[in-house]
C-alpha positions as CSV (number, residue, x, y, z in Angstrom):
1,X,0.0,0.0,0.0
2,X,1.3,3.4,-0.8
3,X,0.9,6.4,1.2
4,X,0.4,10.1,-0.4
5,X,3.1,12.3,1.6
6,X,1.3,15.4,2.6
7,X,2.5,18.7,0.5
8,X,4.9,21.2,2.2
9,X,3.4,23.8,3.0
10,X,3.8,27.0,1.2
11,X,6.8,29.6,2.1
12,X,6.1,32.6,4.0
13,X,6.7,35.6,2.3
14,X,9.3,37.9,3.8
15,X,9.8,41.4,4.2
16,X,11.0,42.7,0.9
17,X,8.4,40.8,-1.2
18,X,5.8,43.4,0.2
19,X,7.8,46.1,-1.4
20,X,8.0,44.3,-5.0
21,X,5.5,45.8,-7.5
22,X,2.7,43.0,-8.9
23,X,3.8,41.4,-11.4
24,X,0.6,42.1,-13.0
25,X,-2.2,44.1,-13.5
26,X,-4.2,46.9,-14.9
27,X,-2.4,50.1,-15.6
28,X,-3.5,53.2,-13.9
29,X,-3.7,56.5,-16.2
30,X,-2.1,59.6,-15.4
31,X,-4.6,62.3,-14.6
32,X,-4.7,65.5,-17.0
33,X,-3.1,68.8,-16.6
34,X,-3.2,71.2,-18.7
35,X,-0.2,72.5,-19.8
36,X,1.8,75.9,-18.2
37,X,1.7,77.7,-21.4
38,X,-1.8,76.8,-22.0
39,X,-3.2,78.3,-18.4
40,X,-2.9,82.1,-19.6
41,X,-5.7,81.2,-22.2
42,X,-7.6,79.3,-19.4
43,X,-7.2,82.1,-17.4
44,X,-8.4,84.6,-20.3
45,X,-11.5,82.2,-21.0
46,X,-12.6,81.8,-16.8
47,X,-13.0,86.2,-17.3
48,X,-14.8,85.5,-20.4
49,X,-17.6,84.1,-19.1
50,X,-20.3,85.4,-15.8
51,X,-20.1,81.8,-14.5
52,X,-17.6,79.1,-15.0
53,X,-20.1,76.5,-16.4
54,X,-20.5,78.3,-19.3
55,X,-16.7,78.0,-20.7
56,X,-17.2,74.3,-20.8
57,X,-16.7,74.3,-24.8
58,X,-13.8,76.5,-24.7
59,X,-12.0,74.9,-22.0
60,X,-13.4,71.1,-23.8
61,X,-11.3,72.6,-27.0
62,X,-8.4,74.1,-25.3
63,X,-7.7,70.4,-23.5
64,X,-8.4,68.8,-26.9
65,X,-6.1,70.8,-28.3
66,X,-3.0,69.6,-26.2
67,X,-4.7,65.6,-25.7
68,X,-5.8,65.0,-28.8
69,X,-9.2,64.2,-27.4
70,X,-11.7,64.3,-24.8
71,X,-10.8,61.0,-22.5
72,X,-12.3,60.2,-19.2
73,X,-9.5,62.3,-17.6
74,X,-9.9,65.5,-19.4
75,X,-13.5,64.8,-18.5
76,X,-12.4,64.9,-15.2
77,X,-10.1,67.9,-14.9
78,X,-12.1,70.0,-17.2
79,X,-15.4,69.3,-14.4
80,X,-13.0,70.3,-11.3
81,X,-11.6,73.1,-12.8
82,X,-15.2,74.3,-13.6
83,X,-16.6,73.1,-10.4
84,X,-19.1,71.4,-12.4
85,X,-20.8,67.3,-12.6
86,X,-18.4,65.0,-15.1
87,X,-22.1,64.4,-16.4
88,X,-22.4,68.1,-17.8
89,X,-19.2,68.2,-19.4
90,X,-19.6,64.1,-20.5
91,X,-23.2,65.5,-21.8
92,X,-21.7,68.4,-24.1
93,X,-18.8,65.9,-25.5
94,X,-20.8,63.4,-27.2
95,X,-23.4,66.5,-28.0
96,X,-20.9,67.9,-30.6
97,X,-19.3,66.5,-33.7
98,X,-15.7,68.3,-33.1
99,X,-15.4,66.4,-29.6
100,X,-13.7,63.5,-29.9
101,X,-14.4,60.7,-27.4
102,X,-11.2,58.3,-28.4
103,X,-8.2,59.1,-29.8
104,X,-7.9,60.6,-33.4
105,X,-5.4,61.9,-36.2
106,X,-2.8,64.7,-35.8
107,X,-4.9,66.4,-38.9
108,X,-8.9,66.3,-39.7
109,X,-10.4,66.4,-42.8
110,X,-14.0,67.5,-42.9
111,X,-16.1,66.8,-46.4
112,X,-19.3,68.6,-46.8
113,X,-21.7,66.7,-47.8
114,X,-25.1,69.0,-47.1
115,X,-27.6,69.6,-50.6
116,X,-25.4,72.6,-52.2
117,X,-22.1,70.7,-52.2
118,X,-23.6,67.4,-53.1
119,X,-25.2,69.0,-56.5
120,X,-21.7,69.9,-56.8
121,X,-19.8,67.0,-56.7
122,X,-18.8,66.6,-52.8
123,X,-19.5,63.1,-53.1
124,X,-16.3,62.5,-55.6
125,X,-14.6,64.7,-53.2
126,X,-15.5,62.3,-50.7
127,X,-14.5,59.0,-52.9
128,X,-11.3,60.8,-54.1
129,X,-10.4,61.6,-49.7
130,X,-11.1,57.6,-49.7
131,X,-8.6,56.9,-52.0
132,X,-5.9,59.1,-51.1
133,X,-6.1,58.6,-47.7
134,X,-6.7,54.8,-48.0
135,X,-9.0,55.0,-45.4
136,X,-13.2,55.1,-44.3
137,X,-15.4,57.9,-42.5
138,X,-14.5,57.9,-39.0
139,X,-11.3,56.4,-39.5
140,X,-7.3,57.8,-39.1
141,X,-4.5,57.1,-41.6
142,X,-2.0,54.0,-40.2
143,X,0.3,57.0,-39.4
144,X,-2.0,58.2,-37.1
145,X,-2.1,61.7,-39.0
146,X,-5.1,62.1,-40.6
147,X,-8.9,61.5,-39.7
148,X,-11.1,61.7,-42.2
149,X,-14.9,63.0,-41.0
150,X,-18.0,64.4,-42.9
151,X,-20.0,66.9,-41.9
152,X,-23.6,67.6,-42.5
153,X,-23.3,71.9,-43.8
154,X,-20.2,73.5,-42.9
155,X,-21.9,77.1,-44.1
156,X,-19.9,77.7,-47.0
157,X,-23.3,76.7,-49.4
158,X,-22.3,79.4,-52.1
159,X,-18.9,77.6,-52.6
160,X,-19.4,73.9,-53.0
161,X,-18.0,71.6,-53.0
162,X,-16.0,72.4,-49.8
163,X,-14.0,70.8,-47.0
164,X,-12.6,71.9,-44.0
165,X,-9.0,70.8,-43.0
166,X,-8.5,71.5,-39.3
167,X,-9.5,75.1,-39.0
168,X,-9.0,76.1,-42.9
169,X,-12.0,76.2,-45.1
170,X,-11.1,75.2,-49.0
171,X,-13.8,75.7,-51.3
172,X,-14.9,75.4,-55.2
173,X,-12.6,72.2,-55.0
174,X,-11.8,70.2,-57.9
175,X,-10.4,66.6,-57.8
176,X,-7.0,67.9,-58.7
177,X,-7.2,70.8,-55.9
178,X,-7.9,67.7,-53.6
179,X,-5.4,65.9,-54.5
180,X,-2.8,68.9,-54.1
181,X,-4.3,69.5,-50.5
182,X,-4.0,66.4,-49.4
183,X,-0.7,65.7,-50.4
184,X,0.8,69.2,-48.5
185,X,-1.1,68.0,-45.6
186,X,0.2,64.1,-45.6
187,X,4.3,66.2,-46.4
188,X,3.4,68.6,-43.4
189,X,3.4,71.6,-45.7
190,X,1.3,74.6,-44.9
191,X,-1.9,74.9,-46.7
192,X,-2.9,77.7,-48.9
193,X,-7.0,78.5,-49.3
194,X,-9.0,77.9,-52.2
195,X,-10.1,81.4,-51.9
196,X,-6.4,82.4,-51.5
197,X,-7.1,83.9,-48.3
198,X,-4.4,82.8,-46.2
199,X,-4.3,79.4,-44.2
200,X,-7.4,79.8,-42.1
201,X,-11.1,81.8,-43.2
């Protein structure tokens, strides 16, 4: 007959194992601050305003601005700084198109798509962004540069088709203008308006 020793039992763990880190587990995220040469214009958007609620879009843009994005903690420093619930400034986020609730490209192109620029071709402006960019709606180049969005009237109706490339308007576009824009903006090269107005309208 054989007889099933009894395990040792396990070793005690000594004093320096309660100061090693796990060696696994979920990864805590940093919380957001804005950045020193970004609290001037914080400062210059609080005096803007009778109550601090109401810069909740400028302060959402300003943090965008410098993250990227609207994550959960820009949510939350953007609600403490304006004394405010994370459910108002979580509410205004997903409320409007030019918040972005995960992260994006470095660049964003905007295609108008509303009636006047579709008579006018906005939809082949739209396929020809596809191509170029080798990428969807909604989706970012594999360089993470570019996002490419449409949007429903950008209010530029006498001067279809038009897009929007972060904050310059370029209108009366023709495939080949498209092609010229986009390729400046993929080589990092300023952008000059259709209307030859200077970078931004």
């Amino acid at each position: 007959v054989s007889l099933k020793m009894p395990a040792p039992p396990a070793p005690r763990p000594s004093a320096n194992d309660a100061d090693d880190p796990p060696s696994s587990g979920p990864s805590v995220r940093e919380p957001f601050v804005l950045s020193s040469d970004r609290e001037p214009v914080l400062a210059d958007i609080l005096a803007r305003y009778p109550n601090k609620m109401a810069a909740t879009i400028p302060l959402l843009h300003l943090c965008q601005e410098q993250h990227g994005w609207v994550s959960n903690e820009v949510v939350a420093y953007v609600a403490d700084t304006l004394e405010v619930p994370t459910s108002h400034v979580f509410g205004v986020t997903t409320f409007y198109s030019l918040f972005f609730t995960h992260p994006m490209g470095e660049h964003h192109v905007w295609v108008c798509r509303t009636l006047s620029c579709a008579l006018n071709g906005a939809d082949a402006v739209l396929e020809r962004c596809r191509e170029r960019l080798g990428i969807d709606v909604g989706e970012t180049t594999p360089d993470g540069r570019i996002s490419l969005h449409t949007a429903e009237c950008l209010a530029s109706c006498g001067s279809g088709p038009m897009m929007q490339i972060d904050k310059s308007y370029h209108e009366n576009l023709t495939l080949e203008r498209v092609d010229v824009l986009l390729d400046r903006l993929r080589r990092g090269r300023p952008l000059a308006s259709a209307l030859g107005d200077g970078p931004t309208r």
